[in-house]
C-alpha positions, 0 to 999 in steps of 0.5 A: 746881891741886895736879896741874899745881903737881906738874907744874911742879916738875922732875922731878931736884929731886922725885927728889933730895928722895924719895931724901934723905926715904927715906933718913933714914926707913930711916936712923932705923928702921936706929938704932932696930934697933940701938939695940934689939938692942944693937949696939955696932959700925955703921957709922953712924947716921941722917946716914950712910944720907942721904949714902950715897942722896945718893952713889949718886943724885948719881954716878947723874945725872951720868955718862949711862955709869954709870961714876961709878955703879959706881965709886962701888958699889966705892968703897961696898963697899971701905969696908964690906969694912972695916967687916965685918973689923972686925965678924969680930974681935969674933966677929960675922959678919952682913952685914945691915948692909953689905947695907942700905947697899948697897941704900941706895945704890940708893935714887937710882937707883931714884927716878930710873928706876922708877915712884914706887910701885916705890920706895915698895915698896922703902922699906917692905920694907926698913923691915919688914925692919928692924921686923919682926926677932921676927914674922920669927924666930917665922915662920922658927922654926915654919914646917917645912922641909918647907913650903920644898919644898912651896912649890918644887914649887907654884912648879913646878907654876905657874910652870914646867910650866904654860907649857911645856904645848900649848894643843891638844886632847889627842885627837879623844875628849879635847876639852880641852888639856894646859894646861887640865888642868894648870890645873885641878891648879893650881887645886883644888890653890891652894885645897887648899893655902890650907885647909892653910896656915890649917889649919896655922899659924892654926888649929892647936887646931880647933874643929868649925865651924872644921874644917868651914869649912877642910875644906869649903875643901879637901873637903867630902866629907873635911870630912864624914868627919872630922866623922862620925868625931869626933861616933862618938867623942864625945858632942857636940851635935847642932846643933853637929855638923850645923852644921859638916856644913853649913858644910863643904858651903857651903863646897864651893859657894863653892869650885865658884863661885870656879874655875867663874868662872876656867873659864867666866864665862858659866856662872858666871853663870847657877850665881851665883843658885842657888848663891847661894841655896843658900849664904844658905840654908845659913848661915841654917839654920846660924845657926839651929841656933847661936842655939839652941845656944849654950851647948854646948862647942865641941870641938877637932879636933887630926887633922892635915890631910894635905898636898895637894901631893902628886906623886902626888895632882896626877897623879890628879886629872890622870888623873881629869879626862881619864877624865871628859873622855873620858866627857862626850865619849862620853856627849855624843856617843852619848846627847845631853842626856839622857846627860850629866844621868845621868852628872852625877847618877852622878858625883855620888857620886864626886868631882865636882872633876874632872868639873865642871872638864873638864865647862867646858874641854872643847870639847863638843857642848852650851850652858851651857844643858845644862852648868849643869843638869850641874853643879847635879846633880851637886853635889846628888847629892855631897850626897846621899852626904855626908849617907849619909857622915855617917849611916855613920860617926856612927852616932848622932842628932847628924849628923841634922839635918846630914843631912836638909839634905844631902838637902834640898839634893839634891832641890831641886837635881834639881827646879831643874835638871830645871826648867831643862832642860825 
């Protein structure tokens, strides 16, 4: 009943009343932001902005050419070119103001030619923008400049290179595609740079659990150096350091879930009971360590986090995704199944990101049958060198228990893929 009252209500009628209801909200927010910046020059107040959406909506719907439209638009902007003279006398030069008014004018249009939640967008970021003038100040003001540059180059990355890229195999011994292998640049690097921004501006005083579980986002194998680097330094628990160890590893897997389903959902698939395993059995054993420990001093991490969105580091990763292309295809093709096991193992004490990804975007001669078992081998053995990263760089008992469960990891690992295989 509600539906077909709407239905029979005419659209001009339900398009004049949304233009005039936005137009005296964002007009009253307007007022409020003045009255609270102490303004003493506007144009207007609440009234103004209704008749400015009704100018703009009503010249819209009676000239089918637009003509009225724009002239109205040069009629509007004559008057606040007034208004901002006005304002340059008293030594104020914002034209936040006259800008506003010119988008309230577009109110009309808006409401007739796009979709009601189009409109609804634009009334609210206009309101935030009027609501929000501290939180974007204090945003503006702690945001470094360099965040500007690395944001362009992301965008880049994306947005530009991404699309121009061929989707054809690269060479005969290269069985995966240009656009591919930037795909994953563009992926592992999104997920770098998500941990960096947290790292950066929501957790600028760490703790050693909060590094382990935005390091394990950005690397658990980095993640792991720098909590063995921390426990040598100083005299910490030994429940808290092996926890943060962890959590940075089950991290890892979540992060290996999340692209591995961008990549190949059928082998995402079949890797979500494992891996879903070895994370619930991870955070239990976590947990825990922390109920028994709970009355120990959390130790803040203040080494800074080295920014991800290198050129450089792109390229490598680039590099090192088509050398395991090339491998897996050499491996795959000369030795079978049985070759591809080893050399998941062995790339497992590498950095396993690259293999993994060009492992499922490679057109290769074996079944997510083989490609499953692949991956959980060499994620178990990139355990195994974390837990002897750990035990290095520490160099005392509080990585311990961290560590046994590393190892733990990677012999459950190896017995549940060579049971998969066989």
């Amino acid at each position: 009943m509600l539906m077909e009252f709407y239905n029979a209500i005419p659209p001009l009628l339900v398009q004049f009343v949304m233009t005039v209801a936005f137009s005296f909200v964002v007009g009253l927010e307007f007022r409020n932001y003045h009255h609270s910046n102490d303004y003493k020059l506007h144009f207007g107040s609440t009234r103004t902005f209704v008749l400015i959406g009704l100018f703009g909506f009503v010249l819209y719907t009676l000239d089918a050419s637009r003509l009225l439209f724009a002239a109205g638009l040069l009629l509007l902007g004559g008057l606040l070119l007034v208004f901002y003279w006005r304002l340059s006398s008293e030594k104020l030069f914002s034209l936040f103001s006259t800008l506003f008014a010119l988008l309230i004018y577009l109110i009309g249009p808006i409401a007739s030619v796009f979709p009601n939640w189009f409109l609804v967008l634009f009334i609210v970021v206009l309101i935030l923008l009027l609501g929000e003038k501290p939180l974007i100040h204090r945003l503006s003001d702690q945001l470094a400049n360099e965040e500007i540059g690395t944001l362009a180059k992301f965008l880049i990355m994306s947005g530009v290179i991404l699309p121009l890229l061929p989707d054809h195999p690269i060479a005969p011994m290269l069985p995966v595609t240009y656009y591919r292998v930037w795909l994953a640049v563009i992926i592992v690097s999104g997920f770098s740079y998500l941990s960096y921004l947290i790292s950066t501006y929501v957790f600028k005083s760490r703790g050693l659990l909060v590094t382990g579980l935005l390091g394990g986002l950005y690397s658990s194998t980095a993640a792991t150096i720098i909590i063995g680097r921390r426990a040598h330094d100083m005299t910490l628990s030994s429940r808290k350091v092996s926890s943060a160890l962890i959590i940075a590893t089950t991290m890892m897997y979540l992060r290996l879930l999340a692209i591995i389903w961008v990549f190949d959902r059928s082998a995402g698939l079949q890797l979500l009971m494992p891996f879903t395993v070895i994370v619930a059995s991870s955070g239990l054993v976590v947990l825990g360590l922390l109920m028994i420990n709970n009355h120990s001093t959390e130790l803040h991490d203040s080494s800074e986090i080295k920014h991800p969105l290198e050129l450089s580091t792109a390229i490598l990763f680039a590099l090192l995704f088509m050398l395991f292309t090339f491998l897996t295809q050499y491996v795959t093709t000369h030795y079978g199944n049985q070759g591809l096991t080893s050399l998941a193992i062995i790339v497992g004490l590498t950095d396993i990101d690259p293999f993994i990804l060009s492992l499922l975007s490679g057109k290769f001669a074996v079944s997510d049958s083989v490609i499953v078992p692949a991956v959980i081998l060499a994620s178990g053995s990139n355990n195994l060198l974390k837990a002897a990263y750990a035990l290095a760089f520490a160099r005392n008992r509080s990585v311990l228990l961290g560590a046994l469960w590393l190892v733990a990891l990677c012999i459950a690992s190896v017995v549940y893929a060579f049971g998969q295989m066989g």
